[in-house]
PDB file of N, CA, C, O and CB in Angstrom:
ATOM      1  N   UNK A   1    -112.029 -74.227 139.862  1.00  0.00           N
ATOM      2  CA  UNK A   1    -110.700 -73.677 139.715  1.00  0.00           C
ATOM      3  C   UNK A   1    -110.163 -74.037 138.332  1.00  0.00           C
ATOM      4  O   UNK A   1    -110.576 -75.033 137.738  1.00  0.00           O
ATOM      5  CB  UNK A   1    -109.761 -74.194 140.829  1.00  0.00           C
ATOM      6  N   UNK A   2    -109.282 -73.259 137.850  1.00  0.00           N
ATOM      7  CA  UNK A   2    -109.304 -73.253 136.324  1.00  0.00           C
ATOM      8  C   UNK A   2    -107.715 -74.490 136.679  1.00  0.00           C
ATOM      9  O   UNK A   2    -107.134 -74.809 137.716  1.00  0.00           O
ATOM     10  CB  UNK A   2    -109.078 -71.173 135.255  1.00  0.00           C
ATOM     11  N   UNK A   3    -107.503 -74.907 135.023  1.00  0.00           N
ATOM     12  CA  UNK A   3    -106.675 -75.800 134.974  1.00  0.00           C
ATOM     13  C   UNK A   3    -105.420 -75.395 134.523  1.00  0.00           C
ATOM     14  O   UNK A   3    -105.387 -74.765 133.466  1.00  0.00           O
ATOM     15  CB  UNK A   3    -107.130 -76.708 134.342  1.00  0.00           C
ATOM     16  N   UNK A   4    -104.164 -75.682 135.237  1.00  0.00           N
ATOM     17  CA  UNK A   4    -102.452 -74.792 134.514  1.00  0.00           C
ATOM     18  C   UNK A   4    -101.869 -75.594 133.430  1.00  0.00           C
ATOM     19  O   UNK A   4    -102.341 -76.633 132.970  1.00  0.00           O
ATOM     20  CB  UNK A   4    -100.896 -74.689 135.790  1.00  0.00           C
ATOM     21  N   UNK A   5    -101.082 -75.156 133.170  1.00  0.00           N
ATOM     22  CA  UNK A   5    -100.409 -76.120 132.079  1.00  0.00           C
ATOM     23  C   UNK A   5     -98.794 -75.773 132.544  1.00  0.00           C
ATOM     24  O   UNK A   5     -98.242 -74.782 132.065  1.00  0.00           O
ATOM     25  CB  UNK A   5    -100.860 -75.647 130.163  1.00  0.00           C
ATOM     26  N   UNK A   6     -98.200 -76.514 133.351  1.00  0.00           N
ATOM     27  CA  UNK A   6     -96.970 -76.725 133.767  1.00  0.00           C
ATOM     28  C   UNK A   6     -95.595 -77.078 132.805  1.00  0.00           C
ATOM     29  O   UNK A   6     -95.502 -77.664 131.727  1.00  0.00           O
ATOM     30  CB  UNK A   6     -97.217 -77.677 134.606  1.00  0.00           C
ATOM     31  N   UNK A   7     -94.717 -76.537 133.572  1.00  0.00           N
ATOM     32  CA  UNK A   7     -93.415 -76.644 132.203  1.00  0.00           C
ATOM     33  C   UNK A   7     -92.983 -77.538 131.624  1.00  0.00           C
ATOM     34  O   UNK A   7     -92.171 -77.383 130.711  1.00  0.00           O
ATOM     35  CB  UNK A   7     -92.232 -76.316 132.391  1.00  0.00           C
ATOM     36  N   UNK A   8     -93.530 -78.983 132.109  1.00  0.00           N
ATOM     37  CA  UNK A   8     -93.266 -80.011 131.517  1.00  0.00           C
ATOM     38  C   UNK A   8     -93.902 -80.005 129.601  1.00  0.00           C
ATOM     39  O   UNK A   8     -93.520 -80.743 128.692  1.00  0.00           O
ATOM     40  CB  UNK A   8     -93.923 -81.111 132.595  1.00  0.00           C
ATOM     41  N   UNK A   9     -94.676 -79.178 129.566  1.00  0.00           N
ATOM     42  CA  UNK A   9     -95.364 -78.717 128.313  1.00  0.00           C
ATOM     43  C   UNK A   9     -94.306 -79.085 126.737  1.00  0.00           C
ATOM     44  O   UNK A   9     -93.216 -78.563 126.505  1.00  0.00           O
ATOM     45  CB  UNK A   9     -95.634 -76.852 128.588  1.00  0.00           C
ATOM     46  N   UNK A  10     -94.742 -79.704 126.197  1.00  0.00           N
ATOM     47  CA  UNK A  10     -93.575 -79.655 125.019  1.00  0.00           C
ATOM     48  C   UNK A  10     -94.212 -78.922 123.742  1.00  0.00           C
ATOM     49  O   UNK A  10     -93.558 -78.978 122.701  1.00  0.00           O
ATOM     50  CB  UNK A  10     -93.035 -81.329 124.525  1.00  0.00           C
ATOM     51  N   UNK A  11     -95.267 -78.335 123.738  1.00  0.00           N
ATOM     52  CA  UNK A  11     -95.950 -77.396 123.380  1.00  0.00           C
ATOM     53  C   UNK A  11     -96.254 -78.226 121.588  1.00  0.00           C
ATOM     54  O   UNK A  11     -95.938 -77.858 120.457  1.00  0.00           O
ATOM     55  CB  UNK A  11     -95.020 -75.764 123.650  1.00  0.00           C
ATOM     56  N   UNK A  12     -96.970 -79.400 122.095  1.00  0.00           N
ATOM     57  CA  UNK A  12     -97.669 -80.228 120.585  1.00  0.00           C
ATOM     58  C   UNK A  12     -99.064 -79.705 120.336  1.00  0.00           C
ATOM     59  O   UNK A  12     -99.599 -80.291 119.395  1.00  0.00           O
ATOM     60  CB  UNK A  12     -97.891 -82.106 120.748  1.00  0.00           C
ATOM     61  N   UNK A  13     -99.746 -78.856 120.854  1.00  0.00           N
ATOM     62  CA  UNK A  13    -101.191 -78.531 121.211  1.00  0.00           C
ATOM     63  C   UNK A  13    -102.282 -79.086 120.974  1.00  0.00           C
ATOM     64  O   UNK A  13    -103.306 -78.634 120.461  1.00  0.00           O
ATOM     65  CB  UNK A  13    -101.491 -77.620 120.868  1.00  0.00           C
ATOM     66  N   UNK A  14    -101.957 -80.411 121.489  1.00  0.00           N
ATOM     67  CA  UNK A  14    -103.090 -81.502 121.446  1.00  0.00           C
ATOM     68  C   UNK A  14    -104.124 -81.037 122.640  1.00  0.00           C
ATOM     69  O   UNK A  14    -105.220 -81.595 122.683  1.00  0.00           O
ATOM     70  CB  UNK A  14    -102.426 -83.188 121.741  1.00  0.00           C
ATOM     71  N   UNK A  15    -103.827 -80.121 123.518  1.00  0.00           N
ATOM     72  CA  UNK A  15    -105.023 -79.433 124.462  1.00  0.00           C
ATOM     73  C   UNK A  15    -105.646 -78.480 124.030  1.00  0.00           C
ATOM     74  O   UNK A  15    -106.800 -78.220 124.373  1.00  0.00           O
ATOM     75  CB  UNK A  15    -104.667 -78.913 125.647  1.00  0.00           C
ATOM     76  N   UNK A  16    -104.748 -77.599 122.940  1.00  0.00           N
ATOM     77  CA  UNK A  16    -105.983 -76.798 122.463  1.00  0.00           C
ATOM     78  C   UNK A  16    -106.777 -77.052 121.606  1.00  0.00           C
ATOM     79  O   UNK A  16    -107.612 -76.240 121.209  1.00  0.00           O
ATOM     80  CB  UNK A  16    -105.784 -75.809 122.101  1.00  0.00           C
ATOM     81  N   UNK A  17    -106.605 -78.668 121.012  1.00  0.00           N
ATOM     82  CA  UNK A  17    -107.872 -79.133 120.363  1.00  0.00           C
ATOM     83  C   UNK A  17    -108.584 -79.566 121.157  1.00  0.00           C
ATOM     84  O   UNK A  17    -109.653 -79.883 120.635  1.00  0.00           O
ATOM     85  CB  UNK A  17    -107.827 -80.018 119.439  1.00  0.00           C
ATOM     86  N   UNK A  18    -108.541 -79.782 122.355  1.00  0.00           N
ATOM     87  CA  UNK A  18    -109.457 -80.568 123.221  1.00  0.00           C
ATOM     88  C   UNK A  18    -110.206 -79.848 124.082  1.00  0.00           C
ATOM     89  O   UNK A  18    -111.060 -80.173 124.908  1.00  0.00           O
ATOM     90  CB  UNK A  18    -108.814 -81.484 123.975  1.00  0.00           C
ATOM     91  N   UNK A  19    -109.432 -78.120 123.525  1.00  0.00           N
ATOM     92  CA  UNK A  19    -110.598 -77.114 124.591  1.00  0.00           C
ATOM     93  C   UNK A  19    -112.214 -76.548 124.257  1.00  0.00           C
ATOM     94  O   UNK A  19    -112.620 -75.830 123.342  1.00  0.00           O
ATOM     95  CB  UNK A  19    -109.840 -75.617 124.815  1.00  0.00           C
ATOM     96  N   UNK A  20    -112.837 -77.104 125.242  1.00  0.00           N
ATOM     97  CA  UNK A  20    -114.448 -76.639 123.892  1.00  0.00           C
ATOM     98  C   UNK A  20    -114.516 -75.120 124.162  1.00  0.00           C
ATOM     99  O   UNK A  20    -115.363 -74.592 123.442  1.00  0.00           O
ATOM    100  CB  UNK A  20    -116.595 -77.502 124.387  1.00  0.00           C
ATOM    101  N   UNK A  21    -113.793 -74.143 125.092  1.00  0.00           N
ATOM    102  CA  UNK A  21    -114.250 -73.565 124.475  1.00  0.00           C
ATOM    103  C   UNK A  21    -112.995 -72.074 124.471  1.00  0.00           C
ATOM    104  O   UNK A  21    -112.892 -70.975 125.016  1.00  0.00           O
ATOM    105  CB  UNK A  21    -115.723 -73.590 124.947  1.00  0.00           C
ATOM    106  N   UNK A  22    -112.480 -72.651 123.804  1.00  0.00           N
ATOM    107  CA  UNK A  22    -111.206 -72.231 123.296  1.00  0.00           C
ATOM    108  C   UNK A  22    -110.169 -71.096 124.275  1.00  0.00           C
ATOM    109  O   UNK A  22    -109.808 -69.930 124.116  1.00  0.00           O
ATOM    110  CB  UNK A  22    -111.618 -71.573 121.890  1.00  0.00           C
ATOM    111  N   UNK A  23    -109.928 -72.204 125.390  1.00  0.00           N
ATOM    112  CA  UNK A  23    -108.862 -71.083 126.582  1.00  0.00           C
ATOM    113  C   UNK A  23    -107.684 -71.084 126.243  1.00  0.00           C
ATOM    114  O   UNK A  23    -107.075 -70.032 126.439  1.00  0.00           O
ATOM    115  CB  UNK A  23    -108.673 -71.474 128.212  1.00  0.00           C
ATOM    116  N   UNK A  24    -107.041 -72.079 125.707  1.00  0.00           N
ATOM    117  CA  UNK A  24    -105.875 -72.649 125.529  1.00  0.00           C
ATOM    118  C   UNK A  24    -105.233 -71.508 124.512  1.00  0.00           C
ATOM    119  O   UNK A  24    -106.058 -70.885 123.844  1.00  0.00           O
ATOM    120  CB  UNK A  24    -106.017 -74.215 124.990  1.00  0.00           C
ATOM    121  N   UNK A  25    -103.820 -71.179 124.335  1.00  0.00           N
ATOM    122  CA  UNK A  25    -103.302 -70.676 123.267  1.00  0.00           C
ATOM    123  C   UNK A  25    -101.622 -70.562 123.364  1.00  0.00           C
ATOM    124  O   UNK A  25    -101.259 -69.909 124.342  1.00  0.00           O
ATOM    125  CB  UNK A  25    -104.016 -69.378 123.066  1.00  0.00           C
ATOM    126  N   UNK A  26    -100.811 -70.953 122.732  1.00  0.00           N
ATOM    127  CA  UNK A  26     -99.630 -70.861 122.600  1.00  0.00           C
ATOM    128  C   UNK A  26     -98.870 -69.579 123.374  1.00  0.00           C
ATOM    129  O   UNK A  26     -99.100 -68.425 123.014  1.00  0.00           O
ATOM    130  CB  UNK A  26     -99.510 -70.910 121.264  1.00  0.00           C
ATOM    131  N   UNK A  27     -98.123 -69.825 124.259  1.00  0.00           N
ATOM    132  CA  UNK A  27     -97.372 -68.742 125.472  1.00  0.00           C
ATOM    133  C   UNK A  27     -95.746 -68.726 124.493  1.00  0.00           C
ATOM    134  O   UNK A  27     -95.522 -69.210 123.384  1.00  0.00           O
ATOM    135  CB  UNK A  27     -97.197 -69.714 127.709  1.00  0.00           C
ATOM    136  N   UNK A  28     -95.003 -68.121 125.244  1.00  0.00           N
ATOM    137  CA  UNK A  28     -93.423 -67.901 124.902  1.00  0.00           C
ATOM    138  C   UNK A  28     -93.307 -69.038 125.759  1.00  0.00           C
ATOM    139  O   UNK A  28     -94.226 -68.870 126.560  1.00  0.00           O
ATOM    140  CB  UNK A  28     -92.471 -66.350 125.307  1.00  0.00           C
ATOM    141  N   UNK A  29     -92.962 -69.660 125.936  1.00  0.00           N
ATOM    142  CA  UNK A  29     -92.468 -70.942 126.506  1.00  0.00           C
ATOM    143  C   UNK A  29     -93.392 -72.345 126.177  1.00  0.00           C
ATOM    144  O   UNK A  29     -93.020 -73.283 125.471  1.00  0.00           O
ATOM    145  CB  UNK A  29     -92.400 -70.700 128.101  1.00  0.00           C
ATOM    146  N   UNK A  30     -94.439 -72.247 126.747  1.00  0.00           N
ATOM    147  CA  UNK A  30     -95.381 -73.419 126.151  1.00  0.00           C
ATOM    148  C   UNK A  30     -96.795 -72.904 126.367  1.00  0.00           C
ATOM    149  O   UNK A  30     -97.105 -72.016 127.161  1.00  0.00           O
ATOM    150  CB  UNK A  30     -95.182 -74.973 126.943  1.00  0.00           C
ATOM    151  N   UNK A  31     -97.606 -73.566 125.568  1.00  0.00           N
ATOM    152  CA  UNK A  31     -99.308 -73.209 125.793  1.00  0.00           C
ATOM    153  C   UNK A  31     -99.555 -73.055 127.145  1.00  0.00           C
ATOM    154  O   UNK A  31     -98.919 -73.603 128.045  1.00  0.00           O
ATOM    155  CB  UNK A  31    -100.403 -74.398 125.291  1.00  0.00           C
ATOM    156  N   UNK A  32    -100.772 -72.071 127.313  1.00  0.00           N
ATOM    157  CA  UNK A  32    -101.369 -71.497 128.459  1.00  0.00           C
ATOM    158  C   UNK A  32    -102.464 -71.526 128.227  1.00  0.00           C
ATOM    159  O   UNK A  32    -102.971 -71.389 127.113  1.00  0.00           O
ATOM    160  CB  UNK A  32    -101.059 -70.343 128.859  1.00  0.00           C
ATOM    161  N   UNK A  33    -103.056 -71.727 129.339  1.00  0.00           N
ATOM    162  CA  UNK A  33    -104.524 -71.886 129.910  1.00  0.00           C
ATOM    163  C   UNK A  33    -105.292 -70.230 130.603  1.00  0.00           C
ATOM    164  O   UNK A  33    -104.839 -69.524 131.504  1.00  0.00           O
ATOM    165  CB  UNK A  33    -104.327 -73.210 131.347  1.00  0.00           C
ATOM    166  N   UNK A  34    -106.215 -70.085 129.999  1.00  0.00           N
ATOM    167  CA  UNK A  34    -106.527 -67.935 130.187  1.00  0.00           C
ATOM    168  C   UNK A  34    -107.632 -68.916 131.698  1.00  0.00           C
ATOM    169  O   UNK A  34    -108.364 -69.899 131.586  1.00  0.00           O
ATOM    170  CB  UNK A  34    -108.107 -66.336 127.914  1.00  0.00           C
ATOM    171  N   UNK A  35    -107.376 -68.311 132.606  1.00  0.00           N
ATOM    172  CA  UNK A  35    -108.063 -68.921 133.768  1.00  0.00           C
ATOM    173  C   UNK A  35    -109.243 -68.358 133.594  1.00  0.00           C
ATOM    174  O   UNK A  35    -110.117 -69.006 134.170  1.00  0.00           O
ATOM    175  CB  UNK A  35    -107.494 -68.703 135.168  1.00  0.00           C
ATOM    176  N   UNK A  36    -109.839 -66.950 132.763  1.00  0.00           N
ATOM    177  CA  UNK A  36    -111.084 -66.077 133.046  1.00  0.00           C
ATOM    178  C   UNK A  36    -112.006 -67.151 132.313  1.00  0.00           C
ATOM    179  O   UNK A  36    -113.115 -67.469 132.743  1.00  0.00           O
ATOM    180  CB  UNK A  36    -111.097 -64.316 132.353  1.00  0.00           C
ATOM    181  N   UNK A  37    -111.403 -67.697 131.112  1.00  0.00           N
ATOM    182  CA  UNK A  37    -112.247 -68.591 130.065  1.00  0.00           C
ATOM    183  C   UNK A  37    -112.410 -69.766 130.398  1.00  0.00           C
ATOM    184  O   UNK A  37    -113.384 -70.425 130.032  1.00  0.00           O
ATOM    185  CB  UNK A  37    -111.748 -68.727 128.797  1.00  0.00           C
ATOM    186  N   UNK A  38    -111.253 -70.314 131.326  1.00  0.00           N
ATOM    187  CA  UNK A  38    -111.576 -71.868 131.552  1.00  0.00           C
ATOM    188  C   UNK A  38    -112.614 -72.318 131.947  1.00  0.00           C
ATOM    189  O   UNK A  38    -112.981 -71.770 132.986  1.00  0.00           O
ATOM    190  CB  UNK A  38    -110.900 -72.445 132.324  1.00  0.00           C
ATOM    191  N   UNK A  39    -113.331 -73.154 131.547  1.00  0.00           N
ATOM    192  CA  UNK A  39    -114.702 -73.775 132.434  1.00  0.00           C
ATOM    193  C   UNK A  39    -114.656 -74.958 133.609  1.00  0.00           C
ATOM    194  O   UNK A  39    -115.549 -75.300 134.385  1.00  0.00           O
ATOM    195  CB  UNK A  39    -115.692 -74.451 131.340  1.00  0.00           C
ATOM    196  N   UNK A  40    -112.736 -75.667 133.400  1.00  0.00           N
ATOM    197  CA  UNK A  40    -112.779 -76.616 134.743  1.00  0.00           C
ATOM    198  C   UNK A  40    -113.337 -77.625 134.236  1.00  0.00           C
ATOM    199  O   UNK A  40    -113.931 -78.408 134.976  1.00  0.00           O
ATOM    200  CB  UNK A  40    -113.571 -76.160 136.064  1.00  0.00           C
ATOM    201  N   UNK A  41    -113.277 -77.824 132.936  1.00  0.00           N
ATOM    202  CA  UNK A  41    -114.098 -79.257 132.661  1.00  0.00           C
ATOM    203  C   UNK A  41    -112.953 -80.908 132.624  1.00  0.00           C
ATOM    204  O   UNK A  41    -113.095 -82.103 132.884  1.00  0.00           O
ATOM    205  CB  UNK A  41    -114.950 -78.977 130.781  1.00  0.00           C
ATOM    206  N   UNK A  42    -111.997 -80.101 132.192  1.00  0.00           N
ATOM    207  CA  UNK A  42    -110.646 -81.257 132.112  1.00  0.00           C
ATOM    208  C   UNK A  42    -110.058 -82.108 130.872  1.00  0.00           C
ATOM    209  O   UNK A  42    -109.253 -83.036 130.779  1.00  0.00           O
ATOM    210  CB  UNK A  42    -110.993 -82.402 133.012  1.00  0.00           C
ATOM    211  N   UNK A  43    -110.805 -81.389 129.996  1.00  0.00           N
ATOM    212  CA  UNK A  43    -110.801 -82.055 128.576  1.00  0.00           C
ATOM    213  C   UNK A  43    -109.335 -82.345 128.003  1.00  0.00           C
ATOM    214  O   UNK A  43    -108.884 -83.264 127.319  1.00  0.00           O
ATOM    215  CB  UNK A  43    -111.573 -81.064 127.511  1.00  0.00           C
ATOM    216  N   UNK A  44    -108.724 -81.089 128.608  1.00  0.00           N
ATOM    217  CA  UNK A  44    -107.319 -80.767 128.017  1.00  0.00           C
ATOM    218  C   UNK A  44    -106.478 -81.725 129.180  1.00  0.00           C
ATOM    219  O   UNK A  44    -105.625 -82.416 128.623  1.00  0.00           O
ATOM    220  CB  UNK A  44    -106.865 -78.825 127.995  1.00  0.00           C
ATOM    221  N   UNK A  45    -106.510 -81.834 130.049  1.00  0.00           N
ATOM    222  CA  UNK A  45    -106.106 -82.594 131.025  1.00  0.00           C
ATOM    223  C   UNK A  45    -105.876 -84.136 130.102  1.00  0.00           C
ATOM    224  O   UNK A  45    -104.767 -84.389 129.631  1.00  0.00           O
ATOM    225  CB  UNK A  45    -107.286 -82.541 132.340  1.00  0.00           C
ATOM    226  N   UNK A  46    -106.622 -84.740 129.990  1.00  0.00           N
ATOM    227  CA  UNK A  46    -106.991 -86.152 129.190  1.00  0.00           C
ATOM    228  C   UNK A  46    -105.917 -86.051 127.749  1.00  0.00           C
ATOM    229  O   UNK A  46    -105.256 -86.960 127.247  1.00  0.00           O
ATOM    230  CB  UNK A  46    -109.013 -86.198 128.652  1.00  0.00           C
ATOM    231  N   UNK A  47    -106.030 -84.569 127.311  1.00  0.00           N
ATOM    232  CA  UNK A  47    -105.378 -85.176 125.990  1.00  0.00           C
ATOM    233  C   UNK A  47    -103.816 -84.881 126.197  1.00  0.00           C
ATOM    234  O   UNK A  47    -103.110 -85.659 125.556  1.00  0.00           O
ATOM    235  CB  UNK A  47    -106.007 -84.400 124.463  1.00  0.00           C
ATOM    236  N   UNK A  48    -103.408 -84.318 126.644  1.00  0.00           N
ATOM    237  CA  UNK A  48    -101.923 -84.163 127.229  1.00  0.00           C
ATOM    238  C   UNK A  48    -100.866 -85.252 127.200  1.00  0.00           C
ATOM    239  O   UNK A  48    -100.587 -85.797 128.268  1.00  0.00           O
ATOM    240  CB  UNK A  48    -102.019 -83.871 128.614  1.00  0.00           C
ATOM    241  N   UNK A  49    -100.282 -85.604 126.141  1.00  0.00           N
ATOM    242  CA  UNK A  49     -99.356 -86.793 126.297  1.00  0.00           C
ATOM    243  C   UNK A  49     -98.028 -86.954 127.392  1.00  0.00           C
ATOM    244  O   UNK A  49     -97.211 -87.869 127.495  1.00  0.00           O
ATOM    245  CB  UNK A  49     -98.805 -86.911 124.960  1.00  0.00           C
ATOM    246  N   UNK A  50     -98.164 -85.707 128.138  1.00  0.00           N
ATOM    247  CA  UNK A  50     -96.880 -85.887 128.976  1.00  0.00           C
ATOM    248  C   UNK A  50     -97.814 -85.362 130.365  1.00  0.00           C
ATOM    249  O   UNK A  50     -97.109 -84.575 130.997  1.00  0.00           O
ATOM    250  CB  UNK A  50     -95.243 -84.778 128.406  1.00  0.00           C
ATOM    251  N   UNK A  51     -98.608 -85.471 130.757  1.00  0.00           N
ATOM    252  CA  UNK A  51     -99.355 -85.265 131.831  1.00  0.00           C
ATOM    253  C   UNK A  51     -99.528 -83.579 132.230  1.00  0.00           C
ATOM    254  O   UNK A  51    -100.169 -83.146 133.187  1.00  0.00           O
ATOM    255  CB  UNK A  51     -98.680 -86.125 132.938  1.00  0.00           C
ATOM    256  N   UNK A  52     -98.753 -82.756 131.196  1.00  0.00           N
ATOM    257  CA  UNK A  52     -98.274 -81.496 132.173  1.00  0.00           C
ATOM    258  C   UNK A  52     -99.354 -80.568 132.860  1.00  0.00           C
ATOM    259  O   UNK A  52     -98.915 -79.709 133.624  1.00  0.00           O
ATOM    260  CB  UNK A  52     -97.395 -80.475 131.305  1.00  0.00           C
ATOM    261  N   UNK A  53    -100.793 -80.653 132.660  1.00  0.00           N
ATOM    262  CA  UNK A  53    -101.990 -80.206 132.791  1.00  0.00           C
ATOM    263  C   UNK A  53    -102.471 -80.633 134.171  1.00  0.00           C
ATOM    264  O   UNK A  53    -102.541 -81.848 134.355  1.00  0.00           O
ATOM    265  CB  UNK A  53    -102.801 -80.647 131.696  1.00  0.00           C
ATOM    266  N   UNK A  54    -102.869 -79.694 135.327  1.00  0.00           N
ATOM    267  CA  UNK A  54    -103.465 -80.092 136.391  1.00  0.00           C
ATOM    268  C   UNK A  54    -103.968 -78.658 136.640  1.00  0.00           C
ATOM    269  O   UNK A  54    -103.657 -77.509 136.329  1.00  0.00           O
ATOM    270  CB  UNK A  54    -102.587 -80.868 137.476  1.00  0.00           C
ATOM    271  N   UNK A  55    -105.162 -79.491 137.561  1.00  0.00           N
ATOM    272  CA  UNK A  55    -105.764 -78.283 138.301  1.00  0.00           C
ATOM    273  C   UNK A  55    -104.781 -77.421 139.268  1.00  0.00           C
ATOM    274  O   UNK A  55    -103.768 -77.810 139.848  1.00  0.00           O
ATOM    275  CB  UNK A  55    -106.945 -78.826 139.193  1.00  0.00           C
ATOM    276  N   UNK A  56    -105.430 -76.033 139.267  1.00  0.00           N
ATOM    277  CA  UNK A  56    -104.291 -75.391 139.502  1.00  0.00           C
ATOM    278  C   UNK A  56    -105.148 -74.584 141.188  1.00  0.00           C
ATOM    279  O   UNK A  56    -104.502 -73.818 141.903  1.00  0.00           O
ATOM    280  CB  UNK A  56    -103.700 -74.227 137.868  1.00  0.00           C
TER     281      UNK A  56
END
């Protein structure tokens, strides 16, 4: 199951450096996670300084 990125997001995009293989991308509100690309690995999860990243 792919991983969300919840509104707690303050949109620093320290997850989309941490995506290998590049799902992540800046939304109108805060970065989003493309569920077709995600691989579920959790990388972005880890680098998230405010936790807002969980499996979804």
């Amino acid at each position: 199951m792919a991983y969300v990125i919840g509104d707690e997001c303050i949109s620093c995009g320290s997850c989309a450096g941490g995506c290998p293989v590049g799902a992540i991308a800046e939304g109108d509100a805060h970065f989003e996670i493309d569920a077709d690309a995600c691989i579920s690995c959790g990388a972005c999860a880890g680098t998230c300084p405010v936790g807002a990243i969980s499996e979804g």
